[in-house]
N, C-alpha and C positions, 0 to 999 in steps of 0.2 A: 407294700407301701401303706402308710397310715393315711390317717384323714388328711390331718395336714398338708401331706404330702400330693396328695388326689385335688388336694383345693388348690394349691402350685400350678401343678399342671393344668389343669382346668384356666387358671389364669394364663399359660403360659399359650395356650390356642387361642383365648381373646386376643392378647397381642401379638398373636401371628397372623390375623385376618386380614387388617390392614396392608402389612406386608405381601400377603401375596398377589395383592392387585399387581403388584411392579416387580416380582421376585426375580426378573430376570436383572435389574441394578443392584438388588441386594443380593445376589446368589452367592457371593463368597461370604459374607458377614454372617447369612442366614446360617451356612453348613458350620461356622464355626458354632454358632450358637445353639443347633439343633444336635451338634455333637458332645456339646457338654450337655446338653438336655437326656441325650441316650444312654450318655456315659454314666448319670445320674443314676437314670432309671435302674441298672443294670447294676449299678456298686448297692440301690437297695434291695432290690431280690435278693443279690448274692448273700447282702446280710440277715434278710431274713430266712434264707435257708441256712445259716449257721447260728443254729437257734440250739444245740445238745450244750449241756451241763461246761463241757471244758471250750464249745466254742461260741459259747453268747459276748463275753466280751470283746473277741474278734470281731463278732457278728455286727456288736454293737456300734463298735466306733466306724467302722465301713459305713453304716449308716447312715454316721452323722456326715460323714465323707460324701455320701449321695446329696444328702440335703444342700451339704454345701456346695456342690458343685450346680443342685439345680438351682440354688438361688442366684447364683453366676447366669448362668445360660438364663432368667428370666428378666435377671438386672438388663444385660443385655439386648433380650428382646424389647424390655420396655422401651431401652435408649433410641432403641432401631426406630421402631412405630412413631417413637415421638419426633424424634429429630428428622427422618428419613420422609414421612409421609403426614405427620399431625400436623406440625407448624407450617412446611410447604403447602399446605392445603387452603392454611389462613393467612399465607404472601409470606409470613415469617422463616429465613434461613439465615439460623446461628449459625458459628463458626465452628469448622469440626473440632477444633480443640476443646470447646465446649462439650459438646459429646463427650469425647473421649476422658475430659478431666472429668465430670459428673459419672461414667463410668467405672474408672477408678476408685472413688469414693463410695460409691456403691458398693463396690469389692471389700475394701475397707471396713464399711459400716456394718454387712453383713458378717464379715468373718469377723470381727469383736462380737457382736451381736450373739451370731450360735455360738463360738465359744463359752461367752458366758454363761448361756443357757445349759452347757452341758458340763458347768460346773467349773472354768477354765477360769483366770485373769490373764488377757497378752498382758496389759501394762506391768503386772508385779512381773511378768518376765523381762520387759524392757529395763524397766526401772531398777531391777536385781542386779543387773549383769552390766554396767558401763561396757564390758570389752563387746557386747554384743552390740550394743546402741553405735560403738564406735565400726564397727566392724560394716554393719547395716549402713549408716550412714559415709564409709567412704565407701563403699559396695554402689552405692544411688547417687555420687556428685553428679557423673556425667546425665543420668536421669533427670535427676533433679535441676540440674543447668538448662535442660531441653525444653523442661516444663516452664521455666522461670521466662525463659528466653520467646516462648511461644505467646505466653501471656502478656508481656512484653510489647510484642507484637503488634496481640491485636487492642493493647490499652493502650498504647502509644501512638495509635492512627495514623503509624508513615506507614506502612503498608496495607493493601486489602485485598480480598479476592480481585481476581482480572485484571490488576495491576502487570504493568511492563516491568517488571527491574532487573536490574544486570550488579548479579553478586561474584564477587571475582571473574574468574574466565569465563562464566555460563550469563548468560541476557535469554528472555523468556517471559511467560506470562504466569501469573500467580495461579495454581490451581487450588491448593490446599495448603491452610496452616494446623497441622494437626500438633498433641501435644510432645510429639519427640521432634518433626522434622518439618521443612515447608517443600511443597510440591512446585516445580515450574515445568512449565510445557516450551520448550524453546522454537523458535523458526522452523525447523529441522523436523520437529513432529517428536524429539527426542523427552523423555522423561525425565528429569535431571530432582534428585532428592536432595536434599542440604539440613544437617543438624539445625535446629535451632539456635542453640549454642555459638557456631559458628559464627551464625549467622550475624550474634548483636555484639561479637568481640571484634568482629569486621567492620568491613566499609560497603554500603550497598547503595546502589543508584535508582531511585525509583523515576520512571518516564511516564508514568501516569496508566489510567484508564478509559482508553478513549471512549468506549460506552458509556462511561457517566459524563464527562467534563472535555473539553477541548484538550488536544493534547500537542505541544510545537518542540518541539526534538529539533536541534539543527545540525544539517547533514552539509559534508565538505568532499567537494567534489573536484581532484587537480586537473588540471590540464598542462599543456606544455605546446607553443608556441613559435613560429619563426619571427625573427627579427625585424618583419618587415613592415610595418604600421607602429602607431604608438600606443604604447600600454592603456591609452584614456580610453581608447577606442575600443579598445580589446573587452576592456572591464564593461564598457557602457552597451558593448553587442551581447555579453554574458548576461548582464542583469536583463536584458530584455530579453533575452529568452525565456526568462522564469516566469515575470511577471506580465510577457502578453501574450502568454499561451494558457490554455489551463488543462494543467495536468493531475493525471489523481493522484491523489494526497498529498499534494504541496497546496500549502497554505497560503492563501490569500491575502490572508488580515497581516502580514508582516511582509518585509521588503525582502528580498534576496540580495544579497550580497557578492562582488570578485573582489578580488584585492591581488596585488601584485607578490608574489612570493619570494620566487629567485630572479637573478640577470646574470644570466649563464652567457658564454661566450657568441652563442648563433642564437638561443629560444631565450623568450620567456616564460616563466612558470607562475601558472596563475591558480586562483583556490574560490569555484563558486562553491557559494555557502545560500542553501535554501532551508526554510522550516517543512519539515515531515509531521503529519497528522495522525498517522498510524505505524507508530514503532512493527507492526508486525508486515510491513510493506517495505522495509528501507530497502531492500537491493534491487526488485523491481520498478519501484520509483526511480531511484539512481540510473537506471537504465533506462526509464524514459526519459528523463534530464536530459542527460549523457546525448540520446539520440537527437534530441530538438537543438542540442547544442552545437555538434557538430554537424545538421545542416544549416544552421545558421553561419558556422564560421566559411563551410562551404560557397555557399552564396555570398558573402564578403570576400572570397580568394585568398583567405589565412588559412594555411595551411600548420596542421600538427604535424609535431615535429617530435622524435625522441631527444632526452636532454642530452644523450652524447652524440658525436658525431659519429655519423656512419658516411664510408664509403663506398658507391658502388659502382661497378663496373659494367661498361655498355660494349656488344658488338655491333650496337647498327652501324649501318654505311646512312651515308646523306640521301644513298637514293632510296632504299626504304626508308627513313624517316618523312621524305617529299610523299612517298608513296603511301604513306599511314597518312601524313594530311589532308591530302587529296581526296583520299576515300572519308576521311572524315567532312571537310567541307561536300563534298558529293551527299553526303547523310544531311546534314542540314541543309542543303539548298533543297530536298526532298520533304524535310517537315517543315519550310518555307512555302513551299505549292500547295500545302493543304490548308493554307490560309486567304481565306479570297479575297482579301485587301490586296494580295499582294500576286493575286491570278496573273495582273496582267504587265507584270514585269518580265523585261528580258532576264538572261540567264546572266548577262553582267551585271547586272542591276541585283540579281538574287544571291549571286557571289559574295559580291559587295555586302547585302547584310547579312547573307549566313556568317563571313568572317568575322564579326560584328556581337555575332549573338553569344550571350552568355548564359553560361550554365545556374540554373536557379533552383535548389532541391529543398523541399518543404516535407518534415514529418508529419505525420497523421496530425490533424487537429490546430497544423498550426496556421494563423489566418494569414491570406498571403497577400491579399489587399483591404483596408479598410472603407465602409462606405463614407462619404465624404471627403477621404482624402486625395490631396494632389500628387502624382506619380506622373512622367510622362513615361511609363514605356507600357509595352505592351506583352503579355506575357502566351506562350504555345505550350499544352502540355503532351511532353513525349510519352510517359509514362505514368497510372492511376488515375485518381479524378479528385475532382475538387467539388465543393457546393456551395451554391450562390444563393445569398442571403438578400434580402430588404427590410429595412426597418418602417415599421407603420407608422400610423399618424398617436398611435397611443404608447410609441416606444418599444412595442414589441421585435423580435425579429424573426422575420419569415422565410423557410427555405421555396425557392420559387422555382429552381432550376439544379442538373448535376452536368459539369462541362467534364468529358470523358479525354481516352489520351487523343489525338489528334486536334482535340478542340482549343480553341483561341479567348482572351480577352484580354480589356483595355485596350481597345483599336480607339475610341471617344479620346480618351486620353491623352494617349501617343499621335494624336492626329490634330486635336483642337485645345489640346489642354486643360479639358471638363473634369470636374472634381470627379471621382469614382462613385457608381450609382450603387452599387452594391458592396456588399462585403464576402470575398470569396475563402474560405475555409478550404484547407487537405483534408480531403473524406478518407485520404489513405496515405500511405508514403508518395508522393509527387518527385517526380522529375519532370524539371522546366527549361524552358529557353527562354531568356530575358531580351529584349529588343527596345534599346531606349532612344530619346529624339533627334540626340545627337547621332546615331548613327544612320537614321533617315535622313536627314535634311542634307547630305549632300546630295540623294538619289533625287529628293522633292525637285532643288536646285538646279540640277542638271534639266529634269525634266518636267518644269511644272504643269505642264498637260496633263500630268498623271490625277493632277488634285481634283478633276473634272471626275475621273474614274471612281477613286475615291471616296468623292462625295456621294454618288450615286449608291456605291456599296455599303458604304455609312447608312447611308436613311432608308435602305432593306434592313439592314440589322437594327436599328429603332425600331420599324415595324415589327419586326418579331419580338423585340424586349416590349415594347407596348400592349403585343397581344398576351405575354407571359402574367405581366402586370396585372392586366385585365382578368386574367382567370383567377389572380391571386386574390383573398381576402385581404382588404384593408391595406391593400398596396398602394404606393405612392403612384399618381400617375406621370407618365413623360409624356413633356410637351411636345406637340410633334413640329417637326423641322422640313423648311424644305432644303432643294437639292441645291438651290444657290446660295442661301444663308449656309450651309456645312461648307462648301467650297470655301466661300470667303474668310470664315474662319480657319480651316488649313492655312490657306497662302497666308494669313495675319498670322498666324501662331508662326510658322517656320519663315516670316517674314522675305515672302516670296513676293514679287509684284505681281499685279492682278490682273494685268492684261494679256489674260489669257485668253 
């Protein structure tokens, strides 16, 4: 190796220092480039051991053969150093086709460069020979389309790194636009490579990057329906699932939409339509949608339906079927007695409103009373729990309490018809039994002696929301009540006479 050569390489370990703080991201790039670096080394030895009379000119042109290969492997290192570890260092990251075209050109500029030096012109060989230039040139369209295409790309600002887009049958996140192809990482975790080329003779959908800017994607979600209610209803239960719940990645700042689809002979077929925030979430969000939807339609008694008709075939007798409800009123009149409102009712009296009670299921998260507002029923959870909120004097909202399965509320409600004091949230999937006023006031009616019981039971449980209150920061406080003011109010709400 000559001087020149020694002063290369010398250069060629300054700009590998850099690199090996991180070698283990550049480990492929490195071995390509430390291979043409060896391979250099080794094509000049060889030429200077063929130094006799008949093999200097062999000797010689290997050499230049070495040279030119290390100036490859050092173009390269410089690219690496610069691009890979310089500029990231100063917040600065160009686009890899940048790299890669400036690499290119360096290839370029070097191989004209030693050629000349050793006496060569490429151009008078391009220039000479049209069939070559023509030859070269259809030899590179598809190259040359890549490159054009890449640049394209990144001059044209519809796409950039960490972009969502869905280019034909493949939707994914942008990883790299280098200068033959663009890399996307799809949902899947899958690699999916795509010419450049392709790419701008197509048609492509970019969804944004939700790390830089908001991103609202809207997602369509069908469902299918019985006949039994009317569509207004249907639509107006949909939209409020979306927008009084708050689920992750449905967007806030725009409205959700149902809209009526089909009108099939038994169902309706209906299409809620929500904005998604994070294209790389959609089937998981979909699925909690999906979930808050159908306990909602649950809890309203609309039942899904498939859009064709099925039949099916039953062997019960009447006396099993007696016997399956039986056993099921027997189960409610049972998570009826773990309610102490209603301790001291007979077992006709608890008959009466377990048949009565209706099924109420709430998904995680979803609020299943609000504070302030008017409901008369009163709500028992069979299964999960729920978490009981207050709003302070500065708007805040406090959790103050968690009601487990056996536990009760809206007894204030269901009894005197008091705005709701709290707001009680699904801490987890909920199963509920719903008990509304109507189906007490025949039992009150029958027996208004009970309102004396009642009331008494009533203003133990104020004292304990009082005392809950009390521990809370910044809690609202309840006014306290006595045992005859609550009575009176019973008998007034279910307009019972008072002469009890």
């Amino acid at each position: 190796m000559d001087n020149a050569q020694w002063l290369m390489a010398g250069v060629g370990l300054g700009l590998l220092v850099p690199l090996l703080l991180h070698w283990r991201q550049h480990a492929v790039s490195l071995r390509s480039s430390l291979l043409l670096i060896a391979a250099a080394g080794l094509l000049s030895l060889l030429g200077s051991a063929l130094n006799g009379p008949e093999q200097q000119q062999a000797g010689t042109l290997i050499g230049h053969l070495g040279r030119l290969l290390l100036g490859f492997g050092l173009i390269r290192l410089a690219a690496l150093s610069l691009f890979r570890e310089v500029l990231p260092a100063f917040g600065i990251r160009p686009a890899r086709i940048l790299e890669d075209i400036l690499v290119v050109l360096g290839y370029m500029i070097w191989s004209f460069s030693h050629l000349h030096r050793i006496g060569l012109d490429p151009t008078s060989l391009i220039t000479t020979s049209a069939a070559l230039t023509a030859i070269v040139a259809f030899a590179m369209q598809d190259t040359l389309g890549n490159v054009m295409g890449g640049l394209l790309i990144e001059m044209g600002e519809s796409m950039h790194l960490g972009d969502w887009v869905r280019i034909g049958d493949y939707a994914g996140r942008i990883e790299q636009i280098r200068w033959r192809d663009t890399s996307l990482r799809t949902r899947d975790g899958e690699l999916v490579v795509v010419p450049n080329s392709s790419i701008m003779r197509g048609t492509y959908v970019v969804l944004g990057n939700p790390d830089m800017a908001p991103v609202r994607v809207r997602r369509t979600l069908s469902f299918n329906v019985a006949r039994s209610r009317p569509p207004a209803e249907i639509v107006a239960l949909a939209e409020e699932v979306v927008s009084g719940v708050e689920i992750a990645n449905v967007a806030n700042d725009r409205a959700a939409s149902c809209v009526l689809m089909e009108t099939g002979p038994a169902h309706f077929r209906f299409a809620l339509r929500y904005w998604l925030t994070d294209p790389g979430q959609d089937d998981p969000t979909d699925s909690l949608v999906r979930m808050n939807l159908y306990t909602a339609l649950r809890r309203a008694d609309v039942a899904l339906v498939a859009p064709q008709q099925t039949v099916f075939a039953s062997i019960d007798t009447p006396e099993r079927t007696r016997a399956l409800a039986e056993v099921d009123l027997a189960a409610r009149c049972e998570t009826l007695r773990q309610v102490s409102i209603f301790a001291t009712l007979s077992e006709e009296e608890l008959s009466t409103l377990a048949a009565r009670l209706k099924p109420a299921p709430f998904a995680n998260g979803e609020v299943i009373t609000h504070q302030g507002a008017t409901a008369h029923w009163l709500y028992v959870i069979e299964r999960g729990e729920a978490a009981v909120f207050v709003a302070t004097e500065e708007g805040e909202r406090r959790r103050v309490a968690t009601i487990a399965a056996g536990g009760f509320f809206g007894e204030m409600s269901l009894l005197t018809g008091a705005p709701r004091r709290a707001t009680v949230i699904a801490a987890s999937d909920v199963e509920c039994f719903r008990l509304d006023k109507e189906s007490f006031e025949g039992v009150l009616h029958a027996r208004p002696a009970l309102a004396a019981q009642l009331s008494q039971i009533l203003l133990e449980r104020e004292e304990g929301l009082r005392q809950t209150l009390a521990q809370s920061p910044n809690g609202k406080p309840v006014a306290r009540e006595t045992r005859e003011s609550l009575m009176s109010r019973i008998l007034t709400f279910f307009g019972v006479a008072s002469g009890v």
